[in-house]
N, C-alpha and C positions, 0 to 999 in steps of 0.2 A: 272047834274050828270056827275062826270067823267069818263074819261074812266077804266081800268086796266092800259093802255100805259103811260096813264098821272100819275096814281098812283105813277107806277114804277120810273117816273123820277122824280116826287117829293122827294121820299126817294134818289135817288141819288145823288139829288141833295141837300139835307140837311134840308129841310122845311116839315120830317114829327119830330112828339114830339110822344111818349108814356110816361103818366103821367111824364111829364117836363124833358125827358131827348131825345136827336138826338137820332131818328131809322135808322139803315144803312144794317136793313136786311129786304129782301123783304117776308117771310116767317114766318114774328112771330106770335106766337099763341096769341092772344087777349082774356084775361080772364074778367070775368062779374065786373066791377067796376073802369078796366082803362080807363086812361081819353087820346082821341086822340088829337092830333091840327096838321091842317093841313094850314098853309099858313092863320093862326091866326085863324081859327074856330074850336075851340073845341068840342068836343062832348064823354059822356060818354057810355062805351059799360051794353047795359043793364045786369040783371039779368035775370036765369030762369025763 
């Protein structure tokens, strides 16, 4: 599991995706059906 610290620099660093585009904010709202990748593992945010 990572940390938040580790999170943070990933996005800084340019290896987070929301559904296949660079995330460069550390604050986005994550709605039911996007797809994350993070340092190539993908995972989608479920529904209610």
């Amino acid at each position: 599991m990572a940390t938040g610290g580790e999170a943070k620099l990933w996005v800084q660093q340019g290896e987070v995706k929301v559904n296949g585009e660079v995330e460069e904010r550390r604050g986005r709202q994550l709605r039911p059906g996007d797809l994350v990748e993070i340092r190539g593992q993908a995972v989608a945010v479920p529904g209610p």
